[in-house]
KELOVEX-394741 format. One record per residue (C-alpha): x, y, z; residue in one letter. Coordinates in steps of 0.001 Angstrom, whole numbers, padded with zeros to 6 digits, always signed. Example, Ala and Ser with C-alpha at 12.3 -4.5 7.8 and 13.67 -1.06 7.14 Angstrom:
! residues 2
+012300-004500+007800A
+013670-001060+007140S
***
This chain:
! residues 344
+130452-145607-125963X
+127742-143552-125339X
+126899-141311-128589X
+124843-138778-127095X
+127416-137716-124996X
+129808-137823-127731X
+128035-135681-130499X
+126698-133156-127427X
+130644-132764-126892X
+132067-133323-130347X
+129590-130815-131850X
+130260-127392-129771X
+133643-127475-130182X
+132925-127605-133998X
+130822-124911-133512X
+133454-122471-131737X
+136665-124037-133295X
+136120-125144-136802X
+138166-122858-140065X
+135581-121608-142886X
+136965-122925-145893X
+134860-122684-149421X
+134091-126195-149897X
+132881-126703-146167X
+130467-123327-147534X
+128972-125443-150408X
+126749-128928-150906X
+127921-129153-154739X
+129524-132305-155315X
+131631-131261-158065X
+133573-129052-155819X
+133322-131063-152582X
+134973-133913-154641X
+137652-131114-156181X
+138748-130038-152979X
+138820-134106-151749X
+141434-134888-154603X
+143719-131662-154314X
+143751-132741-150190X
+144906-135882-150807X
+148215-134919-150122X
+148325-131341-149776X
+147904-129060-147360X
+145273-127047-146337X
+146528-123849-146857X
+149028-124881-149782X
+146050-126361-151875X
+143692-123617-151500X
+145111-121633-153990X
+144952-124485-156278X
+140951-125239-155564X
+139910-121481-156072X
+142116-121143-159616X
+140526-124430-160125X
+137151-123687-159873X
+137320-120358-161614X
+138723-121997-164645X
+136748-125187-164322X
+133212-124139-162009X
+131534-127488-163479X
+132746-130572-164416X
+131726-130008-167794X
+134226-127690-168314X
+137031-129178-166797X
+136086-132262-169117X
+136260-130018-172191X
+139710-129037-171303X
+143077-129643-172722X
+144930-132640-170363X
+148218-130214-170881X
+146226-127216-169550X
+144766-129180-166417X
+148066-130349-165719X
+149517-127043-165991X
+146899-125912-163389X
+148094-128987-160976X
+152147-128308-161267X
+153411-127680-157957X
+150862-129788-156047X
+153229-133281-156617X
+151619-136363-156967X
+150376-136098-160481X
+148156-139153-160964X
+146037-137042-159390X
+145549-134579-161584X
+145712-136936-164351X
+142857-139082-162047X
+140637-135883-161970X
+141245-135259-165694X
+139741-138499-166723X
+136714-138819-164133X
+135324-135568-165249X
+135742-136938-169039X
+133736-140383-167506X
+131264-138215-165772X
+130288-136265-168752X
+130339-139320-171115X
+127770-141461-169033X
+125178-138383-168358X
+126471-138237-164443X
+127064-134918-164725X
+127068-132169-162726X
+128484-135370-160693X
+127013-139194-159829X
+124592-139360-156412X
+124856-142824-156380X
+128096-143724-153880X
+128683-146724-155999X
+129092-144888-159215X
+131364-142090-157115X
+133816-145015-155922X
+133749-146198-159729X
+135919-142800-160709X
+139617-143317-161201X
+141405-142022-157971X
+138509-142142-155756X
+139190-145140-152836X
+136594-145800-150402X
+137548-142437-148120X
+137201-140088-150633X
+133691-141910-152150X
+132893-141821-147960X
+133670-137576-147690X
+131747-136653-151433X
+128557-138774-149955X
+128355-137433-146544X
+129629-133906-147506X
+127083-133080-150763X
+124175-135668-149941X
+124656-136696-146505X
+124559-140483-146715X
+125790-142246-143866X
+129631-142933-144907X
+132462-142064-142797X
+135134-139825-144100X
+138429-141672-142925X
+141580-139411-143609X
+144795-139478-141586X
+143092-136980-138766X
+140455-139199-138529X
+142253-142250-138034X
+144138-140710-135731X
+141212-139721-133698X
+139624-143153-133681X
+143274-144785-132972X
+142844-142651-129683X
+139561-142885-128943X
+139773-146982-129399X
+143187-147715-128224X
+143854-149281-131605X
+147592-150935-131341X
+147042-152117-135185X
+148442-150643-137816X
+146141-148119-139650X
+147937-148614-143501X
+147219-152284-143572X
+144855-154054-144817X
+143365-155712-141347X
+143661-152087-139644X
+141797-150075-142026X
+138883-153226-141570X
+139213-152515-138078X
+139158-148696-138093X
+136408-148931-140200X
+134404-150857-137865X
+134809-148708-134889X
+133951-145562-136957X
+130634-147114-138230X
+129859-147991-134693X
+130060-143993-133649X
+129120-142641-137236X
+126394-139995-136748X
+123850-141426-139497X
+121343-138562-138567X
+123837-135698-139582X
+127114-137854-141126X
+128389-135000-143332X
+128710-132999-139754X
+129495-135544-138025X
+132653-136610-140357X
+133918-132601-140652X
+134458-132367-136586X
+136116-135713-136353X
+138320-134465-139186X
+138718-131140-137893X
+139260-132542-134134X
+142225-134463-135749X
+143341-131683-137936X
+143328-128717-134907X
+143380-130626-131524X
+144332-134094-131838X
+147171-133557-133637X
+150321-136342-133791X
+152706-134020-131226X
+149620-134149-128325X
+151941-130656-126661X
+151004-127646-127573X
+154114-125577-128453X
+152620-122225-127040X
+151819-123105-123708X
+153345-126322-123218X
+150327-128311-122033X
+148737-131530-122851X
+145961-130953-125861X
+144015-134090-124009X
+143533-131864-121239X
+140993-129284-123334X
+140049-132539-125812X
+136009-132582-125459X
+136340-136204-126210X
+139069-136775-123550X
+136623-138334-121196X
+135995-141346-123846X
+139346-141207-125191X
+140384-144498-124226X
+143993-143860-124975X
+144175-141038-122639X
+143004-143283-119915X
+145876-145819-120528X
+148385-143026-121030X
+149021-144501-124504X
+148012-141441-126962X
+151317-140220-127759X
+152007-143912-129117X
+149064-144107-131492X
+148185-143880-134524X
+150580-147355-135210X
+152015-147259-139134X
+153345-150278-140591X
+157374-149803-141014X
+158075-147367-144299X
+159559-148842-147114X
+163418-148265-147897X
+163764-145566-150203X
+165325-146164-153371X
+168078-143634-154505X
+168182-142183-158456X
+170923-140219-159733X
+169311-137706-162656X
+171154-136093-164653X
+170173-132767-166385X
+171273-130929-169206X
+169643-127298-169892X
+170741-126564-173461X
+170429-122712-174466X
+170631-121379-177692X
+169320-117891-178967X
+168303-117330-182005X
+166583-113208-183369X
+166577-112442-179702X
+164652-115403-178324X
+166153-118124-176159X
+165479-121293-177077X
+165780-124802-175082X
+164827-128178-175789X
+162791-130253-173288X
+160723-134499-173667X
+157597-135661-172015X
+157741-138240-169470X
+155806-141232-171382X
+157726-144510-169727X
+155314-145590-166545X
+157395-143653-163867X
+157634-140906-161550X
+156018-137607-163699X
+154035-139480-166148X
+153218-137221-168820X
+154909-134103-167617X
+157671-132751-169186X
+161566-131887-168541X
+165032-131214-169798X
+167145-134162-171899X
+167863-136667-169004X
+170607-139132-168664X
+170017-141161-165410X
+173256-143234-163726X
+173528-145651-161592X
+175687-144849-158687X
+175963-141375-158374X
+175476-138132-160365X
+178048-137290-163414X
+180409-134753-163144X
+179431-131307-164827X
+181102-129895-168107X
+183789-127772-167582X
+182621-124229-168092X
+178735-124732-167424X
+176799-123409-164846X
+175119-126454-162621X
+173019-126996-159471X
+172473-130050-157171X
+169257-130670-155652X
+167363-133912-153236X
+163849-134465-153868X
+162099-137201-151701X
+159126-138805-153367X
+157134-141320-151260X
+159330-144822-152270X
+162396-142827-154281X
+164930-140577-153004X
+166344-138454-156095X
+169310-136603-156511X
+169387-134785-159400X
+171999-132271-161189X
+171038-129501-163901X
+173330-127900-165934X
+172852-124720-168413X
+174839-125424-171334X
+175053-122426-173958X
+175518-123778-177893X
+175161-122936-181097X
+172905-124736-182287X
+170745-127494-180226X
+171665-131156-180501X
+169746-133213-182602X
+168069-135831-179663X
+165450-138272-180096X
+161580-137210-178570X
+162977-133672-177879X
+160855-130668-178442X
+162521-127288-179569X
+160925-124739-177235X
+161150-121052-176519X
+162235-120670-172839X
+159923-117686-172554X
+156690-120225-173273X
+158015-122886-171037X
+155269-121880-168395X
+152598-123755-170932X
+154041-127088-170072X
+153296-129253-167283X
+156792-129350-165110X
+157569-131554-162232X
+158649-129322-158995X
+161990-130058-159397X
+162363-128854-162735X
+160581-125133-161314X
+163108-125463-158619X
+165860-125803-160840X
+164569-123134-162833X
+164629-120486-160526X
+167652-121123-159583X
+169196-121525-162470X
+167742-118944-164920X
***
């Protein structure tokens, strides 16, 4: 493939087409590497609310390592995937501890931080130091599916060898941090997995300014790639809520439990659960309830809150007695926000 050709095409649209976002405005690692983690599996535009509250609680990783786990994970809820935030939590704590900090130059000690897989180590080296690392998200791969005419899977092991090979063999090592922002950007705004543009109904390859090395456009075989390996069957769960209220001098009280068993929501917190095995229980008679689905990556949930108004709250095991009015200091999964706005 000839590389001049591709950077002089690859780098104007960049240029013309590419969306200002704050951590594309800045070469300091400690936000780069923010902004990597909350993108994991977030949106754009859904996580960058998240990275600006972020970094004007947290603006250096010495502060986020002084903070209270409860408080970080406060600042995550909503985002999903919690190891994350429980990831970022304890690499700033590591940074701090062996004198990396403001963050580690040194791509080995980067890929050393909990949550941080080759990719992510890749976009924090090329992005704040510009080493020579490709950044390999899900736009990129798709790009370099297309541009190869990879048939092999991109989630296994021998396909991400593979993918990585082609990329280092186009890798820009004279400007990688630019070089792996328009590849991911190309994937992100052109070569996107529906190749149609819904406005005018037309073939993206057609205004691609890689289309004439996009080896998949010349076999007609774009639309088919990037290959997955098959998805795992879900597994169903059947949880079971129960919302008790009491009130007590004019404040409502509730009870909730942390999450501690090595599961879905580790660490965050939520109403007494009962979880059954083929189905969700019938509600009380005379309580208020609400049915929700929740798909998680491997586990399909079904899950059913009720609001149950007593006298006084039941004495459970590894409850906490909580006023509902200070709930918003705990760490709650999505579902449980759902199911409180719906609810109360």
């Amino acid at each position: 493939m000839n590389l001049t050709h591709l950077y002089t095409k690859l780098y104007p649209w960049w240029e013309q087409n590419h969306r200002v976002l704050p951590w594309r405005e800045t070469r300091d690692a400690y936000r780069i590497w923010l902004s990597e983690i909350i993108l994991q599996q977030t949106r754009v535009m859904q996580g960058m609310d998240y990275y600006l509250r972020f970094i004007e609680r947290w603006p250096t990783v010495e502060a986020l390592a002084a903070a209270d786990e409860q408080e970080v994970m406060r600042a995550w809820q909503g985002l999903g995937y919690y190891s994350r935030a429980r990831n970022l939590y304890k690499s700033a704590q590591m940074i701090v501890e062996r004198g990396w900090a403001p963050f580690p130059t040194r791509f080995e000690d980067i890929r050393s931080l909990p949550g941080i897989g080759d990719y992510t180590a890749g976009a924090i080296a090329a992005f704040a130091y510009d080493m020579p690392y490709p950044a390999m998200d899900g736009n990129v791969y798709r790009v370099v599916a297309r541009l190869f005419d990879i048939e092999e899977a991109f989630d296994t092991s021998a396909g991400k060898r593979l993918f990585h090979e082609c990329i280092e063999t186009i890798l820009d090592r004279a400007h990688p941090g630019l070089f792996d922002a328009a590849l991911m950007e190309l994937g992100a705004l052109h070569c996107t997995p529906t190749l149609t543009d819904t406005e005018t109904g037309e073939l993206r390859c057609l205004t691609c300014p890689l289309s004439d090395l996009c080896q998949a456009y010349a076999h007609g075989t774009a639309q088919l790639l990037p290959v997955r390996k098959p998805r795992p069957v879900l597994r169903d769960r059947y949880l079971n809520y129960t919302i008790y209220l009491t009130e007590r001098e004019g404040t409502v009280y509730t009870l909730i439990r942390q999450r501690t068993e090595r599961d879905i929501w580790h660490h965050l917190w939520e109403f007494p659960l009962r979880e059954s095995e083929n189905g969700l229980l019938p509600a009380e008679k005379g309580t208020q309830s609400i049915d929700l689905k929740h798909i998680l990556s491997h586990q399909r949930l079904y899950a059913r809150f009720q609001k149950k108004a007593v006298r006084e709250l039941p004495n459970l095991p590894d409850t906490r007695v909580v006023a509902l009015r200070d709930l918003d200091e705990y760490g709650l999964s999505r579902l449980t926000l759902i199911a409180l706005e719906k609810l109360l």
